[in-house]
C-alpha positions as CSV (number, residue, x, y, z in Angstrom):
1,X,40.5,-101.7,38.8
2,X,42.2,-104.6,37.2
3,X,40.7,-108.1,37.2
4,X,42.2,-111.4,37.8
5,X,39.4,-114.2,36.7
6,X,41.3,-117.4,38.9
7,X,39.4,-119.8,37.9
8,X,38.4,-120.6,34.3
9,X,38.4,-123.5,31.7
10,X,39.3,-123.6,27.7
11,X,39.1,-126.9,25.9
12,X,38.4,-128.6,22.3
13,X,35.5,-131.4,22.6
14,X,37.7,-133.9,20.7
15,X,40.1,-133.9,24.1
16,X,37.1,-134.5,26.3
17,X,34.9,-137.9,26.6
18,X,32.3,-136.1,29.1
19,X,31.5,-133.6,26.3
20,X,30.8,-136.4,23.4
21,X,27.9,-138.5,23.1
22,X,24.3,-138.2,24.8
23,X,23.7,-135.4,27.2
24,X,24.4,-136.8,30.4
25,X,23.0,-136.1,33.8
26,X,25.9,-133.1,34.9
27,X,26.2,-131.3,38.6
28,X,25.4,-128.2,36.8
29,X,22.4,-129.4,34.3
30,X,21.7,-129.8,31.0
31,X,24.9,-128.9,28.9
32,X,23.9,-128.7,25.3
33,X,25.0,-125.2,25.0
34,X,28.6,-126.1,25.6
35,X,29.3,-129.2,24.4
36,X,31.6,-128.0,21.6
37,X,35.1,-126.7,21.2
38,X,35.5,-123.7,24.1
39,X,38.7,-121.8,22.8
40,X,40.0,-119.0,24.0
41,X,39.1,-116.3,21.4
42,X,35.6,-116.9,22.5
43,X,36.4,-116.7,26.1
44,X,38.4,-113.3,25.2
45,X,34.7,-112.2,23.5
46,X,32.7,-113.3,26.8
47,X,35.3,-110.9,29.1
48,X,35.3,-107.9,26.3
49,X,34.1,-104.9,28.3
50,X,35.1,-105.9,31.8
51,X,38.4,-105.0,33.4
52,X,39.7,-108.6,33.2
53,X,43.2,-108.2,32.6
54,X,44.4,-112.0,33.2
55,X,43.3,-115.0,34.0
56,X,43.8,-118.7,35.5
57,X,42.9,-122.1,34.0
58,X,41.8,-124.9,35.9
59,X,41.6,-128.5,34.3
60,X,39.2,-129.7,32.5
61,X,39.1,-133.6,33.1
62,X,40.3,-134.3,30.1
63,X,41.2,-138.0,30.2
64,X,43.8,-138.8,33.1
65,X,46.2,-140.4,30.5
66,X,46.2,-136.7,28.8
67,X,47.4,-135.0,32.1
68,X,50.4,-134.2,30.4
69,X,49.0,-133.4,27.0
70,X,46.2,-130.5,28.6
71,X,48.6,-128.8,30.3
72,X,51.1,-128.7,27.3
73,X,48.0,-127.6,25.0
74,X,47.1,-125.1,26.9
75,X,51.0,-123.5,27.4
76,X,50.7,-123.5,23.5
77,X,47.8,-121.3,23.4
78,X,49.1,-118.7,26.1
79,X,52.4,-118.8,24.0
80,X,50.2,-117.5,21.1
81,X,47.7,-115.9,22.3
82,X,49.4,-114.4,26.0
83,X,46.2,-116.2,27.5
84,X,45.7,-117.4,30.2
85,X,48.6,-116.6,32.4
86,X,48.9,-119.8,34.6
87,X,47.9,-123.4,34.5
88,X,46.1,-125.7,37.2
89,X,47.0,-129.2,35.9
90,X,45.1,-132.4,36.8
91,X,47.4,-134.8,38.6
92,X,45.8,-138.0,40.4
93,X,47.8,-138.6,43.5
94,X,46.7,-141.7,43.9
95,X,49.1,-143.5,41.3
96,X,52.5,-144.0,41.4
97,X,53.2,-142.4,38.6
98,X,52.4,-138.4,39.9
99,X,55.4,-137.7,40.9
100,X,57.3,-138.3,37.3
101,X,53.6,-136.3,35.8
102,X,54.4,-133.3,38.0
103,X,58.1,-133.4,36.8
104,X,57.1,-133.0,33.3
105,X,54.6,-130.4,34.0
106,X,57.0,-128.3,35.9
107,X,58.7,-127.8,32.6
108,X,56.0,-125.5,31.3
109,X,56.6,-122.0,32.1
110,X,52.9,-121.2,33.2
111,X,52.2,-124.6,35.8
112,X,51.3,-123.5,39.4
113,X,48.8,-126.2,40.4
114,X,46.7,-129.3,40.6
115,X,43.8,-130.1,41.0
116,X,42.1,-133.9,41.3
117,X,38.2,-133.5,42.1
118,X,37.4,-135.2,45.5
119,X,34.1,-134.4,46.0
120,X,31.4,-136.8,46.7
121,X,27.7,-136.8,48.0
122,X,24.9,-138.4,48.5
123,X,23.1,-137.3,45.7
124,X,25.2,-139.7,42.9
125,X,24.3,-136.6,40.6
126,X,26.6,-134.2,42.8
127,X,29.3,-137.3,42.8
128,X,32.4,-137.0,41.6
129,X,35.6,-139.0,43.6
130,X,34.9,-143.0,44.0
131,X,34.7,-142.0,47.7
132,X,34.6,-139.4,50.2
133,X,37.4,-140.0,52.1
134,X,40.4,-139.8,49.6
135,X,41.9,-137.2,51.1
136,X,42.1,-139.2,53.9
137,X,44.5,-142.0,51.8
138,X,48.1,-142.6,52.8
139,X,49.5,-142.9,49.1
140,X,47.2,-139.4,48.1
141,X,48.9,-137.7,51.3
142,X,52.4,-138.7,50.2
143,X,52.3,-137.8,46.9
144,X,50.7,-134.6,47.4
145,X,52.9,-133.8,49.5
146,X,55.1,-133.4,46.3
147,X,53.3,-130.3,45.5
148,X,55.8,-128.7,47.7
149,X,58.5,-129.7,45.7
150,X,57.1,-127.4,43.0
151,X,55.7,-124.4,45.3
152,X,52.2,-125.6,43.5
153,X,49.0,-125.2,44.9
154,X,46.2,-127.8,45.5
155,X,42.6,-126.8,44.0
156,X,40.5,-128.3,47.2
157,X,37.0,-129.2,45.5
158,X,34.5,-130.9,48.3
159,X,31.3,-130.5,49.8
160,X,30.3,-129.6,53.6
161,X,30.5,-133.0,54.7
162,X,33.9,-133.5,53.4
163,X,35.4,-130.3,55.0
164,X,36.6,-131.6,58.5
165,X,38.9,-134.0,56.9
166,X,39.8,-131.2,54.2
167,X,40.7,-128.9,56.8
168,X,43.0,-131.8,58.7
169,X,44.6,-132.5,55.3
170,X,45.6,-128.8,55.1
171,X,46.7,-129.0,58.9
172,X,48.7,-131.4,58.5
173,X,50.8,-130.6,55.6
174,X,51.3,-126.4,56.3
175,X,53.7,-126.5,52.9
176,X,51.0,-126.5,50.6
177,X,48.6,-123.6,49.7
178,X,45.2,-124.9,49.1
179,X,42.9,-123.1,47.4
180,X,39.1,-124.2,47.9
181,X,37.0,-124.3,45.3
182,X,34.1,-122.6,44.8
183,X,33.2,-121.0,48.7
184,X,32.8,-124.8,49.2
185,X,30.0,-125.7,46.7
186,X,27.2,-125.1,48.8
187,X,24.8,-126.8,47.8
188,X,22.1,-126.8,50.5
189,X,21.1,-123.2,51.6
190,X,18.3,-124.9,54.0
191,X,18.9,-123.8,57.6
192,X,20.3,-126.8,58.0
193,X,22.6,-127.6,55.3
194,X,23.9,-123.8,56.0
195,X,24.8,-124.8,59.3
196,X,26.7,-127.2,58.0
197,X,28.2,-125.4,55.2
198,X,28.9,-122.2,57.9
199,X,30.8,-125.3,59.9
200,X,32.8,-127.0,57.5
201,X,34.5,-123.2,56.4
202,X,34.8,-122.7,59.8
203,X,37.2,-125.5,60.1
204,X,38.6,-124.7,56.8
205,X,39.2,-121.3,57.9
206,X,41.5,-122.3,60.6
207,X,44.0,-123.4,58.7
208,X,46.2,-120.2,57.5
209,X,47.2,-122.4,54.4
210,X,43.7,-122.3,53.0
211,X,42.2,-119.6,50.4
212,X,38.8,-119.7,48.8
213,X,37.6,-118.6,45.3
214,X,34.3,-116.6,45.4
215,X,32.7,-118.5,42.2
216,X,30.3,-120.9,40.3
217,X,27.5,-119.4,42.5
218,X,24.8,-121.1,39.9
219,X,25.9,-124.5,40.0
220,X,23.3,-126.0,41.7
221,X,20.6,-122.9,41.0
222,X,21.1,-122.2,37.7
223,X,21.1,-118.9,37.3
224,X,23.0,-115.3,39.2
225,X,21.2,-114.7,42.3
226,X,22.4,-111.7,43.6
227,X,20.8,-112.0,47.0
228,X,21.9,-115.7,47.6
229,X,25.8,-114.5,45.8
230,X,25.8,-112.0,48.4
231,X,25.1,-114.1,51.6
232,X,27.6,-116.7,50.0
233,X,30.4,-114.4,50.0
234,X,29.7,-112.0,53.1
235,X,29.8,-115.2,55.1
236,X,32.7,-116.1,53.1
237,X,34.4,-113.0,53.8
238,X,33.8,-113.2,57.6
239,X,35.2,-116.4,58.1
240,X,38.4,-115.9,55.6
241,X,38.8,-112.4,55.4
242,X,39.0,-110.3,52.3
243,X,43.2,-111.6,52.1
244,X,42.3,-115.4,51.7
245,X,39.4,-115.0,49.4
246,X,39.9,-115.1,45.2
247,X,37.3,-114.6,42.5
248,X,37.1,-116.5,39.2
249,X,34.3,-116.8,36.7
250,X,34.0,-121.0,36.2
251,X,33.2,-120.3,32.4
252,X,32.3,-121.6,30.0
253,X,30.3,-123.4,33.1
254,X,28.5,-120.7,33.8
255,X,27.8,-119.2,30.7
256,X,24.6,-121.6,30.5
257,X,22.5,-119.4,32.5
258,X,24.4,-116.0,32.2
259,X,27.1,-114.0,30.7
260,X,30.1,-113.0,31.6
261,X,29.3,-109.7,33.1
262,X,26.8,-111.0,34.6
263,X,28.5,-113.3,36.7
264,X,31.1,-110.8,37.3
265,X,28.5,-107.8,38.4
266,X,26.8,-110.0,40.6
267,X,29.9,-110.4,42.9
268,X,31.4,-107.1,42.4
269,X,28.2,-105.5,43.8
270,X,28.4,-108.5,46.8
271,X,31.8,-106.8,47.4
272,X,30.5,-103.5,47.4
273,X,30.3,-102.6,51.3
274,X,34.0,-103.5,51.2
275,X,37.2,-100.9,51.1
276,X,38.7,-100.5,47.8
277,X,41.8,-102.0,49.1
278,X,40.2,-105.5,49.9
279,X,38.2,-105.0,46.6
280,X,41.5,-105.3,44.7
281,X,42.7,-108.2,47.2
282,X,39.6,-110.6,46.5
283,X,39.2,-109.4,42.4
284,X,43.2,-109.2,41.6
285,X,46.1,-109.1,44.1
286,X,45.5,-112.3,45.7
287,X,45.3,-113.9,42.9
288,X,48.7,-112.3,41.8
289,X,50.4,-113.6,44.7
290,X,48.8,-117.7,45.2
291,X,49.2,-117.9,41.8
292,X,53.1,-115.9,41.0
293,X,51.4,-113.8,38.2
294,X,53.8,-111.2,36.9
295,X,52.7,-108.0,37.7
């Protein structure tokens, strides 16, 4: 079967403050082990043996300034290499200038989306966006919007507590695919904070404009566990079905605790009790189609 990995990162640690310095406290842990360059020869080496065929890459925060600059570096390695095969850009929609960014973006063949990071908790270690509410801002709204413009999709990253007002955002503007990332990082798998979690997709789930990537499973663990991978995504599943749901790896992030078919075995097996057909939805075609992949 082939593979689509939607959801991945390359990057050179000259372009990117977070990775220079002293080892600073990260959502995902201790770093160490990837705070060099991350190029995509050695992300071709971590997929060797799997039936990864293309792939998707997501922005890397380099600095905002650069928007422009990451997305053209990376269309100069696929135009070498044929890797990856589409580009999620950053764009902040909170200044003026997004619109004339996205402009300039949409001249590189492989652009399909944005993403700006807007989640925030209570634990300043999980924090990302100055606030939770963003999404909730009347220049963000307008100049996502924009997206539309483009036929681009929005990379929706935000916790459990952020979901009702992620799920009005994508109600209210039905032109925009929005793609959530990571099964909605839980990060509580108390009964509780799976309540929650179970809640806010819920929501999320109601809007026919929202997907969700199966991935980054260890963010907050640390490691591949199979059995809390497979509650992740059955739940996932049942709330989305198999047509709205897309996989990716999130490496290099997830090459701190585990390799590549690691990451990817875990989730194939979580798909197991599934048909073949929604197999190849979840691990390729949907993928194809958010993101206009030649086939």
């Amino acid at each position: 079967m082939s593979i689509i990995d939607a959801h991945h990162h390359i990057w050179r640690q000259a372009d990117l403050p977070w990775l220079q310095g002293p080892t600073v406290p990260r959502i995902f842990g201790p770093y160490d082990a990837i705070k060099r360059d991350y190029l995509i020869d050695e992300y071709l080496r971590d997929a060797a043996g799997t039936e990864v065929t293309k792939s998707i890459y997501v922005q890397a925060n380099w600095p905002k300034e650069q928007a422009l600059a990451e997305a053209a570096w990376v269309q100069s390695v696929a135009d070498v290499s044929g890797w990856p095969h589409a580009i999620v850009g950053f764009v902040d929609f909170l200044d003026d200038g997004a619109r004339d960014l996205m402009r300039a973006q949409a001249r590189l063949p492989l652009m399909r989306g944005a993403r700006q990071q807007l989640h925030w908790h209570q634990n300043p270690l999980y924090r990302f966006a100055p606030r939770p509410d963003v999404m909730n801002d009347a220049v963000f709204r307008r100049n996502l919007a924009r997206l539309q413009d483009f036929g681009w999709v929005f990379e929706l990253q935000i916790f459990a507590a952020q979901m009702a007002d992620g799920a009005r955002l994508a109600r209210d503007l039905p032109g925009i695919t929005f793609v959530l990332q990571h099964a909605g990082m839980p990060e509580d798998w108390t009964h509780q904070g799976r309540q929650a979690w179970h809640e806010g997709m819920r929501r999320l789930a109601e809007a026919s404009n929202v997907q969700t990537k199966l991935s980054a499973f260890g963010t907050f663990n640390h490691r591949v566990d199979r059995d809390f991978i497979a509650e992740v995504v059955s739940e996932t599943i049942g709330l989305f079905g198999a047509d709205r749901c897309i996989w990716g790896s999130n490496f290099p992030i997830e090459k701190l605790w585990a390799s590549y078919s690691e990451v990817l075995d875990a989730t194939t097996a979580a798909l197991a009790p599934l048909s073949e057909a929604d197999r190849s939805l979840i691990l390729a075609g949907n993928a194809a189609k958010v993101y206009r992949l030649a086939v």
